[in-house]
VEXKEKOL-52008 format. One line per 2 residues: number of its first residue (from 1); their letters; for each residue x, y, z of N, C-alpha, C, O. Coordinates in nm, 3 decimals. Layout:
// residues N
NUM> a> X Y Z X Y Z X Y Z X Y Z; ...
This chain:
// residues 200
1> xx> -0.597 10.090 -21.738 -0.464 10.050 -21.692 -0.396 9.958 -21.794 -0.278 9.968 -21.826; -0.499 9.852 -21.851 -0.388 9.734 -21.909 -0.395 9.820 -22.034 -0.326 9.754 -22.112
3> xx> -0.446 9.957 -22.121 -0.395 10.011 -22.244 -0.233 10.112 -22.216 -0.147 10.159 -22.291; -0.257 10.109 -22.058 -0.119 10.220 -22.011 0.009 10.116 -22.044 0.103 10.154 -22.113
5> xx> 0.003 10.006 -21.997 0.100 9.899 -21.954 0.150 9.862 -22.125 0.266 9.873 -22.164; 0.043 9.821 -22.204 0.107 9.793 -22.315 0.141 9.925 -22.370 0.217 9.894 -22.462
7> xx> 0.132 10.051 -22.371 0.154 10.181 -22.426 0.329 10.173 -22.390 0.427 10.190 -22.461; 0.313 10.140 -22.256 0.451 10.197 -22.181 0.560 10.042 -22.245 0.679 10.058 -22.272
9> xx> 0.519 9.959 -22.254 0.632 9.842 -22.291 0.644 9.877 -22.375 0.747 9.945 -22.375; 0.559 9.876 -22.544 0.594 9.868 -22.659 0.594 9.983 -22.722 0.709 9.999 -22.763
11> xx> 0.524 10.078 -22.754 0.548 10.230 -22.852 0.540 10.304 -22.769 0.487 10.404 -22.818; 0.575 10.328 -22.605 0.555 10.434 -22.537 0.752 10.451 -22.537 0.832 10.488 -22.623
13> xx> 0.767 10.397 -22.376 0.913 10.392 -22.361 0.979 10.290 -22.464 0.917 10.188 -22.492; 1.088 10.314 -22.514 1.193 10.276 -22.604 1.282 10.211 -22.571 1.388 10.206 -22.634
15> xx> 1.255 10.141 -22.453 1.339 10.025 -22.379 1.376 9.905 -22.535 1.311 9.904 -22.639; 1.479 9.831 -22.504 1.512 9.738 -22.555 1.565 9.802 -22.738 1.535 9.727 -22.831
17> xx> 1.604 9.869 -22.755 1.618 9.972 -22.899 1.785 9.955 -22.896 1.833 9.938 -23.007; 1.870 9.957 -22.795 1.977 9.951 -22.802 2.038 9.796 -22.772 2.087 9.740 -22.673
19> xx> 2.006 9.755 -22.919 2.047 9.572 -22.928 2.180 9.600 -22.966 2.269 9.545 -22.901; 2.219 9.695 -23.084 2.367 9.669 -23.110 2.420 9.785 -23.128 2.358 9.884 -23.165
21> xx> 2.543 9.780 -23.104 2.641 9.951 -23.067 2.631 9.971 -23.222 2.622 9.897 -23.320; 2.637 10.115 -23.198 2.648 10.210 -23.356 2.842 10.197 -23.341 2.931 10.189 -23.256
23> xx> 2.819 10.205 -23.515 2.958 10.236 -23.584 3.085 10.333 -23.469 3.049 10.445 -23.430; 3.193 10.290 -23.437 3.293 10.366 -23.368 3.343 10.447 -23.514 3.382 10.393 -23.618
25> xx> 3.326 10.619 -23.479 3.373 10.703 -23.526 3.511 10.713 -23.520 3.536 10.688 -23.402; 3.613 10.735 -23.576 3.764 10.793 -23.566 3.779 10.907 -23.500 3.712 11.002 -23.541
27> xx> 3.876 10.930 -23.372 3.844 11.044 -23.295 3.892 11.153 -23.423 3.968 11.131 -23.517; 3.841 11.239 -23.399 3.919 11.370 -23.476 4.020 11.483 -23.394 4.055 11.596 -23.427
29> xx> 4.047 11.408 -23.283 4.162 11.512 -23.236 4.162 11.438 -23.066 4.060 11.419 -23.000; 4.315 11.403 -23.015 4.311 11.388 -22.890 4.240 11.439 -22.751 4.256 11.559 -22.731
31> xx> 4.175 11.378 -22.665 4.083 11.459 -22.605 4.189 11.494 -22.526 4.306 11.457 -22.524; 4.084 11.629 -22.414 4.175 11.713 -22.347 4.132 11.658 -22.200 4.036 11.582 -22.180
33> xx> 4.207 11.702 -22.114 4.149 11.654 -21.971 4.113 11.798 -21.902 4.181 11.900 -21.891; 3.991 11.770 -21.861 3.893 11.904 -21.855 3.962 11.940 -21.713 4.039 11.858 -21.663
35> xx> 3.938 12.049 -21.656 3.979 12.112 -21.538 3.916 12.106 -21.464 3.853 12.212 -21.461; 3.864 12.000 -21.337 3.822 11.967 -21.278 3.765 12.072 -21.146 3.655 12.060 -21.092
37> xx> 3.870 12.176 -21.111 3.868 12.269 -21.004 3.726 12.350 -21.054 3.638 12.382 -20.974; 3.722 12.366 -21.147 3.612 12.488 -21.250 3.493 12.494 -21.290 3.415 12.582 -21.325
39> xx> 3.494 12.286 -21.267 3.329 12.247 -21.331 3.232 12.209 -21.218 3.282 12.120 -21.149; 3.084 12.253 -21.165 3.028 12.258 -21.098 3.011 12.089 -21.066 3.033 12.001 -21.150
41> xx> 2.973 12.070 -20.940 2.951 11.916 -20.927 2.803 11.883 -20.994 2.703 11.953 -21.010; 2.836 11.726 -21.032 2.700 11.720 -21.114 2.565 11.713 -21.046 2.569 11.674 -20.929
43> xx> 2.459 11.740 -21.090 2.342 11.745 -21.067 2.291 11.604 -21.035 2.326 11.510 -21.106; 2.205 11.585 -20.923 2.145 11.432 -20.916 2.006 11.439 -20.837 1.943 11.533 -20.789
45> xx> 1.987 11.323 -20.842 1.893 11.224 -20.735 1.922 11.194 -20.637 1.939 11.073 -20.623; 1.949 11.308 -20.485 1.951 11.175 -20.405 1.908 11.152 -20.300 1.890 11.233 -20.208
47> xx> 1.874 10.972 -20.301 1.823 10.933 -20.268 1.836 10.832 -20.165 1.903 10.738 -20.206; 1.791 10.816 -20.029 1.843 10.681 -19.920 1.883 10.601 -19.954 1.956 10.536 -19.880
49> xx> 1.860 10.566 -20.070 1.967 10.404 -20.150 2.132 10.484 -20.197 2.245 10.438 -20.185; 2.096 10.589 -20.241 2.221 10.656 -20.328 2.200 10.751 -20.391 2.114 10.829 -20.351
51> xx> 2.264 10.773 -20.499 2.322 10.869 -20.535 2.258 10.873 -20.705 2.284 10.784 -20.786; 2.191 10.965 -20.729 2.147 10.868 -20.922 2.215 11.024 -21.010 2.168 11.135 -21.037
53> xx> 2.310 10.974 -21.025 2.337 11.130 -21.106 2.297 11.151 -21.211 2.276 11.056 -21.287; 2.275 11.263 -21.246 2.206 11.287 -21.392 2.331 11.312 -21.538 2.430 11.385 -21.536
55> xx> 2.294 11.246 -21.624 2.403 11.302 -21.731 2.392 11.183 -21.845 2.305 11.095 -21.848; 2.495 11.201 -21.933 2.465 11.057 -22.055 2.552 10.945 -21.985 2.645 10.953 -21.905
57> xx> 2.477 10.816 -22.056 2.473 10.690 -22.009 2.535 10.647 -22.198 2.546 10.710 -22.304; 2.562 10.497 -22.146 2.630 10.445 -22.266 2.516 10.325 -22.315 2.563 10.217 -22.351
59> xx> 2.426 10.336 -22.316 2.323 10.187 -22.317 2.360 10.079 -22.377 2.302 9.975 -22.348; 2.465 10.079 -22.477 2.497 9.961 -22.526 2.599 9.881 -22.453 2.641 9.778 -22.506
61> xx> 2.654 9.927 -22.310 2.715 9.887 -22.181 2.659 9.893 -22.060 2.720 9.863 -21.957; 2.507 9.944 -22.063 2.417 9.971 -21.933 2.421 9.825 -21.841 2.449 9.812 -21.722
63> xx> 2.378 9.709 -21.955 2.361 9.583 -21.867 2.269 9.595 -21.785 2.177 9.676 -21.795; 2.288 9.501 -21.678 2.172 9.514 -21.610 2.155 9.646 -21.489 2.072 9.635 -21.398
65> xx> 2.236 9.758 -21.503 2.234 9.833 -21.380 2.180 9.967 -21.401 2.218 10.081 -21.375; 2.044 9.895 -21.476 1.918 9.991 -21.489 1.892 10.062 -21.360 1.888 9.984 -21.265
67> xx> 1.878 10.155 -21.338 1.817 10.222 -21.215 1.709 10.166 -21.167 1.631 10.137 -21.258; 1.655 10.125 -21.014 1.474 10.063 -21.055 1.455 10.125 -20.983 1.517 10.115 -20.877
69> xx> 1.327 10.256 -21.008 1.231 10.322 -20.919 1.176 10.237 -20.816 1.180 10.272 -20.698; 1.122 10.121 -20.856 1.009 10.025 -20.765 1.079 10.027 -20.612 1.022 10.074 -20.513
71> xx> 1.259 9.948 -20.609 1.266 9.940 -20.525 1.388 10.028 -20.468 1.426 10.017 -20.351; 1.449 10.123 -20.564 1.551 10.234 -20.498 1.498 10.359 -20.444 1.572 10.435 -20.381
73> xx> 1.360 10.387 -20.467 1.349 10.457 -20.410 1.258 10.455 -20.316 1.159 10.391 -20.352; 1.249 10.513 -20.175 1.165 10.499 -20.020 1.045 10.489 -20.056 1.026 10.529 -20.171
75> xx> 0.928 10.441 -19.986 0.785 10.489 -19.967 0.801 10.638 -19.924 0.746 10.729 -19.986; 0.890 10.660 -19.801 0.855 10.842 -19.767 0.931 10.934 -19.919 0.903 11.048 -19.956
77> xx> 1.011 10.857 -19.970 1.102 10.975 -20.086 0.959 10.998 -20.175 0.927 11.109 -20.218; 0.860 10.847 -20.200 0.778 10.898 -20.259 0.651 10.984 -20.245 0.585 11.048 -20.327
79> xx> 0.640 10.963 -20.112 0.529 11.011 -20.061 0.580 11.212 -20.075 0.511 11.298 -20.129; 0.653 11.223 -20.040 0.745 11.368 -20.031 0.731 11.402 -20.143 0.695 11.519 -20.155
81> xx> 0.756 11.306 -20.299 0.736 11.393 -20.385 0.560 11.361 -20.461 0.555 11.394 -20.580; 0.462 11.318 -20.419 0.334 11.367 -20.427 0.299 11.219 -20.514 0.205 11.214 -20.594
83> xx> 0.380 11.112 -20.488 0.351 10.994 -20.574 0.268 10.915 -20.444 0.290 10.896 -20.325; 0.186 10.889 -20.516 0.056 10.800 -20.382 0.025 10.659 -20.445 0.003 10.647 -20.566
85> xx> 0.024 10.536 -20.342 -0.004 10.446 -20.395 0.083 10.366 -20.485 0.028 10.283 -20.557; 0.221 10.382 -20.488 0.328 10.312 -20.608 0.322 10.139 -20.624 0.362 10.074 -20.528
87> xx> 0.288 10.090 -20.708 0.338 9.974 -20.716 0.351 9.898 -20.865 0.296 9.932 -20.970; 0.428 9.797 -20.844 0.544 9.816 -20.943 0.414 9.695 -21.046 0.315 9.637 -21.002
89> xx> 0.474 9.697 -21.191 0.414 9.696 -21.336 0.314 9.515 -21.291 0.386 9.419 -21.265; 0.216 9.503 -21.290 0.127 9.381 -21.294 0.245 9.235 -21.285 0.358 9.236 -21.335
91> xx> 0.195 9.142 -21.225 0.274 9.029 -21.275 0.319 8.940 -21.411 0.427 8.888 -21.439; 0.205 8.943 -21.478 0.128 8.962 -21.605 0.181 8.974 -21.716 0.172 8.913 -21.823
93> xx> 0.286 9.131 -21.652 0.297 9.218 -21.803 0.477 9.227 -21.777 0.551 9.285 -21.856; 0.515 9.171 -21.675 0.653 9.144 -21.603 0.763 9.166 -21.756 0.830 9.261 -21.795
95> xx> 0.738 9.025 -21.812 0.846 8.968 -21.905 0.817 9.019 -22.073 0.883 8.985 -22.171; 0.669 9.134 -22.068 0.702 9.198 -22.149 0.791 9.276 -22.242 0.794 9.300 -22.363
97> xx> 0.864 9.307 -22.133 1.013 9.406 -22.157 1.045 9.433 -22.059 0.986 9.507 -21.980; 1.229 9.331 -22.034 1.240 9.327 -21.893 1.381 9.434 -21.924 1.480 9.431 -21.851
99> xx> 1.368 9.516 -22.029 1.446 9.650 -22.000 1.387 9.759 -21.947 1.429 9.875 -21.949; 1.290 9.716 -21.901 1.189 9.841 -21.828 1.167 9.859 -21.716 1.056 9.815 -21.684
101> xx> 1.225 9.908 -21.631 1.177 9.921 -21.492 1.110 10.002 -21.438 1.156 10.115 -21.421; 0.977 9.969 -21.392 0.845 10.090 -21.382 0.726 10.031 -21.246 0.720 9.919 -21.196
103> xx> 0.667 10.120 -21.225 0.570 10.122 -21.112 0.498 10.265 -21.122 0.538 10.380 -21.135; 0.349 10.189 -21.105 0.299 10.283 -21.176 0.218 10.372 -21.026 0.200 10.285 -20.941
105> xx> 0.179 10.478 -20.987 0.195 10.559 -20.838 0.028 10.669 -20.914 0.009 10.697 -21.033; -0.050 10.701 -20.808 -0.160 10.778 -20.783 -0.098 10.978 -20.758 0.000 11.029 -20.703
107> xx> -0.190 11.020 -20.815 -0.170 11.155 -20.797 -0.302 11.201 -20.797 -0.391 11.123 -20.829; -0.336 11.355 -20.754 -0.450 11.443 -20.727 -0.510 11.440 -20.819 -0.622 11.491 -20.814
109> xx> -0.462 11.380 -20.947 -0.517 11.406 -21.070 -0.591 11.274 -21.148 -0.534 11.231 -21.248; -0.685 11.226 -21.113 -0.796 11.153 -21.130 -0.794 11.101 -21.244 -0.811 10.981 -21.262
111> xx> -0.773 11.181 -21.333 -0.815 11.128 -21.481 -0.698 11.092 -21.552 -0.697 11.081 -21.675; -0.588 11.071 -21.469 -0.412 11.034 -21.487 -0.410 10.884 -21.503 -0.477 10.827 -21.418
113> xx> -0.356 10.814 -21.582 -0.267 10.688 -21.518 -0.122 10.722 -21.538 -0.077 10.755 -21.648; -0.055 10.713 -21.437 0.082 10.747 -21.410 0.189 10.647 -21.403 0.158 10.554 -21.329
115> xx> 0.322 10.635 -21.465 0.374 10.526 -21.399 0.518 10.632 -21.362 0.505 10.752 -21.385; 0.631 10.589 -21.313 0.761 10.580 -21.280 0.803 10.497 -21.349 0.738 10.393 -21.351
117> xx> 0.956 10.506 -21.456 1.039 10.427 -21.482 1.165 10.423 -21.585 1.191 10.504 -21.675; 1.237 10.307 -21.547 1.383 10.342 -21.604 1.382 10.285 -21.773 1.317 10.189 -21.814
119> xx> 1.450 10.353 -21.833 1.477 10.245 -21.968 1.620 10.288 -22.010 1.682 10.391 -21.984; 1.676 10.117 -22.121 1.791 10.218 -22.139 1.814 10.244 -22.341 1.897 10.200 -22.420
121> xx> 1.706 10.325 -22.353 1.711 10.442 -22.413 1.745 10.541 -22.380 1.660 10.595 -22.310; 1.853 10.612 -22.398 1.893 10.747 -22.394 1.840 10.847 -22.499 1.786 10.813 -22.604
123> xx> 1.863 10.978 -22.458 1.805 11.071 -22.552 1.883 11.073 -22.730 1.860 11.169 -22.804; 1.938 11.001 -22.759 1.972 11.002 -22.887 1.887 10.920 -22.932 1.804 10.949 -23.019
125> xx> 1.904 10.755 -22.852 1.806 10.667 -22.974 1.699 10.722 -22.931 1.665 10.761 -23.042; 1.569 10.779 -22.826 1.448 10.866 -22.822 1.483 10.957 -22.941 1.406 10.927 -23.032
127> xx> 1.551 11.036 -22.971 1.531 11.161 -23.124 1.547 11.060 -23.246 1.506 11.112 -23.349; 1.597 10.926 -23.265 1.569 10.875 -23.376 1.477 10.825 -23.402 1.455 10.799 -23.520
129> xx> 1.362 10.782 -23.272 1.281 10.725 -23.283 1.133 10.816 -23.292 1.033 10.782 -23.354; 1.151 10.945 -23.210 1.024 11.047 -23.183 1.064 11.196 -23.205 1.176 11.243 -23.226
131> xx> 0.976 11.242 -23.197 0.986 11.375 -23.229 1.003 11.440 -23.053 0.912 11.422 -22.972; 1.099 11.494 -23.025 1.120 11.593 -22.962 1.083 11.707 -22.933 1.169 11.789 -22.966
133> xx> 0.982 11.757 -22.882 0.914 11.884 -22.898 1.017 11.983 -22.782 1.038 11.952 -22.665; 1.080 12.129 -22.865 1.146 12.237 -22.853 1.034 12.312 -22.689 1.085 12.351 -22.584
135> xx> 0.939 12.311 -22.707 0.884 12.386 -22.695 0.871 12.390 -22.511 0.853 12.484 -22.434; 0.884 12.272 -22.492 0.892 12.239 -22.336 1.035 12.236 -22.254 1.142 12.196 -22.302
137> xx> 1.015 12.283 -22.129 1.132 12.319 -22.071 1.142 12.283 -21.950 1.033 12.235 -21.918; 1.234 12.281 -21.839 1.251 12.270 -21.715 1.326 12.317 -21.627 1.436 12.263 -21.642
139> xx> 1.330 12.418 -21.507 1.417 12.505 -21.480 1.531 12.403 -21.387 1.654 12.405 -21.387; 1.428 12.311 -21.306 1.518 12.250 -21.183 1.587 12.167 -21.277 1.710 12.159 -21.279
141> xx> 1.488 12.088 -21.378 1.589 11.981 -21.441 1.634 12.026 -21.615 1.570 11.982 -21.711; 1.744 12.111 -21.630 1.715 12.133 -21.745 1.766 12.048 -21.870 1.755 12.111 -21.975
143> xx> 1.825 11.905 -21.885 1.843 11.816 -21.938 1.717 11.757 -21.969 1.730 11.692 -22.072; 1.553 11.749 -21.908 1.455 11.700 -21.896 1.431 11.734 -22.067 1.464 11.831 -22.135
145> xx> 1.360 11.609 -22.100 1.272 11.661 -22.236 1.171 11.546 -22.259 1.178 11.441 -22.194; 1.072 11.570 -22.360 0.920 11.491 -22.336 0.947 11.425 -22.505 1.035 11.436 -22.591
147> xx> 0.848 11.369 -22.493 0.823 11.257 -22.636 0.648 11.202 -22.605 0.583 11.209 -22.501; 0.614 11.153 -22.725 0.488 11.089 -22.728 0.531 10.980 -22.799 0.648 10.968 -22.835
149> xx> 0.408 10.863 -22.833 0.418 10.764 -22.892 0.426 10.748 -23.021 0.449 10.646 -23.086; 0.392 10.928 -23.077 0.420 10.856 -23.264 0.307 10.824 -23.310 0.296 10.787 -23.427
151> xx> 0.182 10.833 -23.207 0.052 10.777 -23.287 -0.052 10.910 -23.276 -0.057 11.000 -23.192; -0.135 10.882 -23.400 -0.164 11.003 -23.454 -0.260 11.065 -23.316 -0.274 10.986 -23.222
153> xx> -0.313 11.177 -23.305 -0.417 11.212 -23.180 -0.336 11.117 -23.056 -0.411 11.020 -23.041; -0.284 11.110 -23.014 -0.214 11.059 -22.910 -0.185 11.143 -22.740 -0.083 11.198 -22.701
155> xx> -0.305 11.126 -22.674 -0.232 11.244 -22.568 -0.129 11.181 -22.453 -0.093 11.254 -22.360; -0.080 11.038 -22.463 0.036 10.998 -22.417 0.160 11.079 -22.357 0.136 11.134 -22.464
157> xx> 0.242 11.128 -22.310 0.338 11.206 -22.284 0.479 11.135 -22.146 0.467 11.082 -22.036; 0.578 11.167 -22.216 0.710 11.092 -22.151 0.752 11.180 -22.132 0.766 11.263 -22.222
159> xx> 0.796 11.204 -22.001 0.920 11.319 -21.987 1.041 11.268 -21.884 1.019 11.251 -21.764; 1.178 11.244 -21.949 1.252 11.184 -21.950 1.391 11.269 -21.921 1.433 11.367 -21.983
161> xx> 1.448 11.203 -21.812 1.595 11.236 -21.810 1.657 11.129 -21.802 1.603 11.023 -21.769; 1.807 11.145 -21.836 1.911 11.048 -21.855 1.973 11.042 -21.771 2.015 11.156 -21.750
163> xx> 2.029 10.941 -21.665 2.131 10.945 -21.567 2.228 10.905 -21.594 2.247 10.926 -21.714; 2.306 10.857 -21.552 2.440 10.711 -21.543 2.361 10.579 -21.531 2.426 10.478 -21.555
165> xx> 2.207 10.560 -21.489 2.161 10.426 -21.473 2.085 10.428 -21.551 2.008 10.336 -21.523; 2.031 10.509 -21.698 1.945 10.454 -21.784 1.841 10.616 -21.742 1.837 10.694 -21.646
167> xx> 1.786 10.606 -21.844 1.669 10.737 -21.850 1.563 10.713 -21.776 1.490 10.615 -21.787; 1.554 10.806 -21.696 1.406 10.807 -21.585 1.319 10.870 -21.613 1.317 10.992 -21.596
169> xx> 1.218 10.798 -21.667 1.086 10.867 -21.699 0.921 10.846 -21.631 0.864 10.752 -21.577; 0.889 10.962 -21.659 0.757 10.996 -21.600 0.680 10.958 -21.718 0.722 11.009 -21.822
171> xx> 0.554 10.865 -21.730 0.452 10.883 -21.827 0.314 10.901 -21.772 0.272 10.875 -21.659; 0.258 10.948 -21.866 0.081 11.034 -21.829 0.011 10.944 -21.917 0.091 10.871 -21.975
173> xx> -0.069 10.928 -21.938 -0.168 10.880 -21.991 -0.313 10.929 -21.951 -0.366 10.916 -21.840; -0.367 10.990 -22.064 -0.528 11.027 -22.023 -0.641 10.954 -22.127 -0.615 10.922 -22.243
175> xx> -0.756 10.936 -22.069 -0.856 10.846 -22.132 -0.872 10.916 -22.234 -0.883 11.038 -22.234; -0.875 10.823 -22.361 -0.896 10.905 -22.517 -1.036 10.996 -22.504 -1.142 10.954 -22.459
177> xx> -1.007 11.142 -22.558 -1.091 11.240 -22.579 -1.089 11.340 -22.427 -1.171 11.431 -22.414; -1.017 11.318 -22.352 -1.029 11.385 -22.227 -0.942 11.478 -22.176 -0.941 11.548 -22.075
179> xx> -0.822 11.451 -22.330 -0.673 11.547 -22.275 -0.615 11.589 -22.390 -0.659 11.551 -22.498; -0.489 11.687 -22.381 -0.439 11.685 -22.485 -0.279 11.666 -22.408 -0.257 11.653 -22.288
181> xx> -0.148 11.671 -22.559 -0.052 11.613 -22.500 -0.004 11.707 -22.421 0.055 11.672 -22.319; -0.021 11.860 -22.457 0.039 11.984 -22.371 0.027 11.927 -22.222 0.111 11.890 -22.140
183> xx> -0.139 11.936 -22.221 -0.206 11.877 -22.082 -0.097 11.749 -22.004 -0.049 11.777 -21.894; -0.074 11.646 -22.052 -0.009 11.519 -22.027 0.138 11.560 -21.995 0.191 11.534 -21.888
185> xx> 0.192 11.619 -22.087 0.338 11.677 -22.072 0.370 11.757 -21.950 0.487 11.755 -21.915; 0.287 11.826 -21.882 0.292 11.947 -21.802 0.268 11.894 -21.716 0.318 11.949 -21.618
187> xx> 0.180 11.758 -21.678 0.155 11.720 -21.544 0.346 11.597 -21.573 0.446 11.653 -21.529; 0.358 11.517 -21.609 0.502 11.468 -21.660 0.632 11.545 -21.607 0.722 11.485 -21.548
189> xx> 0.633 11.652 -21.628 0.745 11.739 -21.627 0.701 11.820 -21.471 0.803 11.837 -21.404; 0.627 11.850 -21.431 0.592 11.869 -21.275 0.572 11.765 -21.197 0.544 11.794 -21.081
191> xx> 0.580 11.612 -21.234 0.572 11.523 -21.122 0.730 11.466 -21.122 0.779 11.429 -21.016; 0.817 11.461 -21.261 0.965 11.443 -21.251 1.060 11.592 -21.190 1.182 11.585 -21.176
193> xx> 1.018 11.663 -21.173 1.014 11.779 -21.133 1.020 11.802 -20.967 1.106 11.859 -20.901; 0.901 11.737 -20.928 0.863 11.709 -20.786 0.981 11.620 -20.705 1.039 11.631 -20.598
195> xx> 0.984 11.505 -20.844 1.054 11.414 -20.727 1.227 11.457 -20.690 1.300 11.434 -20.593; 1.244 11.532 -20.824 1.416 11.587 -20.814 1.401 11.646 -20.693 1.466 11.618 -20.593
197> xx> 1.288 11.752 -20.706 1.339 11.874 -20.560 1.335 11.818 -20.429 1.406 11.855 -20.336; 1.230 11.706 -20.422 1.195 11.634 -20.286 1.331 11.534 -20.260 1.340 11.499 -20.142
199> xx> 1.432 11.487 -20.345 1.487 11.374 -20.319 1.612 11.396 -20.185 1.651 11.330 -20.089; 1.632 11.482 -20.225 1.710 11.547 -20.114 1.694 11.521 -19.971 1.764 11.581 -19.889
């Protein structure tokens, strides 16, 4: 557990990366105002607290209105989507990185440490920082995409979507020599997976 906790503060999730706004580009052409009648309503989370829609976030204006798994979402929302046992990151490891909001939850899968949680890394600073693997996909969520830590033999695995409240991610962790990242990624992307279809 305490190698998951420091994995997930410091080279796992990419919380705290957006200290200062990138360069404002010059628009290159007046924007248009899209046609509202035409475009499907957006995709979300939801959940007895609200509403978590999915889509890009601005992190260098997120502030504090990180999404927090721990306490927005139910014991039954979690239980529904196959998360057992949730509770939120040690006291301990609190002020590690308090852009992180996480709780870490039990599944069928034994040889897992699992957590839930928000950061506000979005998927741009994640591709400057990790490699993006093409290769993984998601039908319910198809904005979803995975990352590892960057360290060599690493079977670590993040699979991450972006809302309006900061990126919600699933991480896996398996005991060194016991997994690989395919393995880690696939249980990741079926437990963020789980909780979209159940939130309803």
């Amino acid at each position: 557990m305490k190698r998951h906790v420091v994995s997930l503060l410091s080279c796992g999730l990419l919380a705290g990366c957006a200290t200062s706004p990138p360069p404002i580009d010059e628009p290159s052409a007046l924007p248009t105002t899209p046609n509202t009648s035409e475009q499907p309503s957006p995709a979300a989370f939801h959940f007895k607290s609200g509403t978590l829609e999915i889509g890009d976030f601005d992190p260098y204006t997120l502030g504090d209105d990180i999404f927090d798994p721990c306490t927005e979402i139910s014991p039954e929302e979690f239980a529904a989507a196959g998360f057992d046992n949730v509770e939120p990151i040690p006291e301990e490891y609190r002020n590690l990185n308090s852009e992180i909001k996480a709780c870490f939850f039990d599944s069928e899968l034994k040889n897992y440490v699992m957590s839930l949680s928000s950061t506000n890394a979005n998927r741009k600073i994640v591709e400057s920082k990790r490699k993006i693997p093409a290769r993984f996909h998601s039908q319910s969520l198809p904005p979803l995409f995975v990352y590892g830590t960057g360290l060599p033999d690493d079977s670590d695995c993040y699979a991450q979507v972006d809302t309006k409240r900061g990126g919600l991610t699933v991480s896996v962790t398996q005991p060194p020599g016991l997994g690989s990242f395919e393995e880690s990624c696939n249980v990741a992307i079926a437990s963020l997976e789980s909780l979209f279809e159940n939130a309803d």
